[in-house]
MARRO-815725 format. One line per 8 residues: number of its first residue (from 1); their letters; for each residue y, x, z of N, C-alpha, C. Coordinates in steps of 0.05 Angstrom, whole numbers. Layout:
REM residues N
NUM) a) Y:X:Z:Y:X:Z:Y:X:Z  ...
REM end
This chain:
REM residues 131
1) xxxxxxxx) -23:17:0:0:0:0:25:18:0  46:12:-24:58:30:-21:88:27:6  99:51:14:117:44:33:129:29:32  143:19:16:167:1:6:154:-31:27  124:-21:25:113:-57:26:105:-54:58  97:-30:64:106:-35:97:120:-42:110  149:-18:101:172:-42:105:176:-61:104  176:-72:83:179:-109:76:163:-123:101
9) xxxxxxxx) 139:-111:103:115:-124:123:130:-130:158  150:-100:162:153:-99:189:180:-117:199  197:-121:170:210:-137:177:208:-166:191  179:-167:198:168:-199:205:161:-197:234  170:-172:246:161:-165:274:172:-172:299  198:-194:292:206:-204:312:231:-193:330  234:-203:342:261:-193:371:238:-175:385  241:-154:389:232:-131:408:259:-119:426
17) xxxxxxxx) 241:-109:445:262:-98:461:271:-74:445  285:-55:455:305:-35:444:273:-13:447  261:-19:467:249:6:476:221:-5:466  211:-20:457:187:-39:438:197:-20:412  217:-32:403:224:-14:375:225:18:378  228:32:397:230:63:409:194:77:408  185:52:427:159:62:416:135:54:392  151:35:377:141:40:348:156:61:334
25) xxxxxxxx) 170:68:338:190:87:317:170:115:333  167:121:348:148:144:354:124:147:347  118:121:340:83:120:335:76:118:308  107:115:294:102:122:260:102:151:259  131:167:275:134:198:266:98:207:272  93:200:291:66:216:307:46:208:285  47:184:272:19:174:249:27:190:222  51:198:214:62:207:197:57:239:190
33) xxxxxxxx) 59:244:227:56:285:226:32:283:214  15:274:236:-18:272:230:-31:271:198  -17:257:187:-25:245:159:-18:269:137  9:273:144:18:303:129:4:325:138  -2:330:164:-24:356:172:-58:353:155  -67:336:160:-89:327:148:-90:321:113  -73:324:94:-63:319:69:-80:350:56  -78:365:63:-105:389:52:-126:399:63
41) xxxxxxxx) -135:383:80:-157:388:86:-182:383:73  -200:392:66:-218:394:37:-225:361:37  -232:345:64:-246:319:56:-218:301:45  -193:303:59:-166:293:37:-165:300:16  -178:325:1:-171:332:-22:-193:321:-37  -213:324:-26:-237:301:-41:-237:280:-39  -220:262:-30:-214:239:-41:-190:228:-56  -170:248:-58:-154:249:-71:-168:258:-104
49) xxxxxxxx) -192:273:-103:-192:283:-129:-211:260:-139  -225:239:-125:-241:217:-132:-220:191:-138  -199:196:-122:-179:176:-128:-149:188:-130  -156:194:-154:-123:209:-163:-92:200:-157  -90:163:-158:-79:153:-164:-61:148:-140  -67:155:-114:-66:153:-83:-53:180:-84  -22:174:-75:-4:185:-74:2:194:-33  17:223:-34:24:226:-8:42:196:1
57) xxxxxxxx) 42:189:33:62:168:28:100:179:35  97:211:32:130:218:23:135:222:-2  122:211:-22:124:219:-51:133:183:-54  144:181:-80:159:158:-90:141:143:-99  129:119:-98:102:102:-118:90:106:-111  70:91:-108:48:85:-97:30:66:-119  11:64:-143:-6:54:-156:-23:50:-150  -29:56:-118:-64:54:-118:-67:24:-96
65) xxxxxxxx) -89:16:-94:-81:-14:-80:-92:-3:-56  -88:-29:-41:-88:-17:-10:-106:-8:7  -132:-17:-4:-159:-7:16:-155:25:3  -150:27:-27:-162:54:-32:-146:80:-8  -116:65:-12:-96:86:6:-107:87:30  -115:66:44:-120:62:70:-141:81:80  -158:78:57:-178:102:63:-167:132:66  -151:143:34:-143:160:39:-135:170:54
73) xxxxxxxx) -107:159:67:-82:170:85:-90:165:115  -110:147:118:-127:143:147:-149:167:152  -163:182:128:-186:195:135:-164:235:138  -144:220:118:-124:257:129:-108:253:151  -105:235:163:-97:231:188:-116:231:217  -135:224:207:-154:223:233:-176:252:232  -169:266:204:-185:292:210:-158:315:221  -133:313:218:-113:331:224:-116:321:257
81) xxxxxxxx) -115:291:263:-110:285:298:-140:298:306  -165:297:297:-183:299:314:-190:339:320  -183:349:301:-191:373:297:-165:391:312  -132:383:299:-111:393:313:-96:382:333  -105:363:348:-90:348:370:-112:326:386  -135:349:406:-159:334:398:-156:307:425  -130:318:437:-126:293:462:-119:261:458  -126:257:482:-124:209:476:-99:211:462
89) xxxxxxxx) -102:196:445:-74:189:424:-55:167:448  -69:158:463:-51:131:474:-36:166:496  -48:179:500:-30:199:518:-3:202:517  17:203:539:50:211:535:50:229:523  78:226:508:83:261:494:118:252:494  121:282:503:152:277:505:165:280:476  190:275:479:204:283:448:207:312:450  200:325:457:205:353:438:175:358:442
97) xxxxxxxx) 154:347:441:130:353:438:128:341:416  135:316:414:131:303:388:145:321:362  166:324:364:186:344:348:176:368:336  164:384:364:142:404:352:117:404:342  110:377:349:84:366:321:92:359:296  110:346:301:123:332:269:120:368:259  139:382:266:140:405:256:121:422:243  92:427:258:64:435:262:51:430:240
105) xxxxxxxx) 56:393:229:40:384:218:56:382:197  80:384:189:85:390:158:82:424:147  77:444:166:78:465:160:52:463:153  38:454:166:4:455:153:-6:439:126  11:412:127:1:392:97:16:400:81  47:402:80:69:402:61:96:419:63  84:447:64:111:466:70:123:469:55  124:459:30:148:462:8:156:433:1
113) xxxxxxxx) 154:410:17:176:386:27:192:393:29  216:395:23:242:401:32:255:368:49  255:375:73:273:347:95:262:334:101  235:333:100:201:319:103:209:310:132  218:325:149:217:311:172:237:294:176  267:295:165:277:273:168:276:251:156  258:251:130:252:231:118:234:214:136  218:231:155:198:209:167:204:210:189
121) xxxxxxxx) 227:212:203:248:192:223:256:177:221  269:180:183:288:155:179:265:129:167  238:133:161:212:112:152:212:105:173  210:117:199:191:104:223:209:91:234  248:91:231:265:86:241:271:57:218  271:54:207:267:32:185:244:11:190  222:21:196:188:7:207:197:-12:226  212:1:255:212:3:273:237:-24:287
129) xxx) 253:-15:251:276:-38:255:300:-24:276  299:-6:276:321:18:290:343:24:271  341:24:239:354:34:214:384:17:228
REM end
């Protein structure tokens, strides 16, 4: 599914508190590092090379429909969290822990992103209904 249609999706999320929306907006950056850390890891790249059409979700377009992505961007996400961050995901993490993952995990998936990380402040800040 491409971003554009998440968005559209999250706009249906209701009156949240300030700090409801605070901790969705953290739990995109944190699903986001993950997904970019995990983006070359050989089993992301073998399904990327089985399904070509399944785009990073910081790249523009998205063609591929939504189970196929789901698979994709879920199996490079949950091999970067289980292998590089092997603790309870529901665990606290402060903001400059989070900061230095976001960081961690684009140096490992996508180091020639240029602004990669503020781009996926300003997605999860958009998701989150913070924009």
């Amino acid at each position: 599914m491409p971003a554009g249609q998440v968005f559209a999706l999250s706009k249906g999320i209701g009156d949240l508190s300030p700090a409801t929306r605070r901790e969705i907006e953290r739990a995109c950056v944190d699903t986001l590092a993950v997904l970019c850390a995990g983006w070359n890891e050989p089993i992301a790249r073998a399904l990327r090379e089985t399904y070509p059409h399944v785009r990073a979700p910081w790249k523009i377009g998205n063609p591929s429909d939504a189970e196929t992505t789901a698979l994709t961007w879920g199996t490079a996400a949950a091999r970067a969290s289980i292998e590089a961050y092997p603790g309870s995901p529901a665990a606290p993490i402060t903001d400059t822990e989070l900061k230095d993952k976001l960081s961690d995990c684009i140096a490992m998936g996508a180091p020639n992103e240029r602004d990669l990380a503020a781009r996926f402040r300003s997605m999860a800040k958009q998701f989150a209904g913070n924009a």
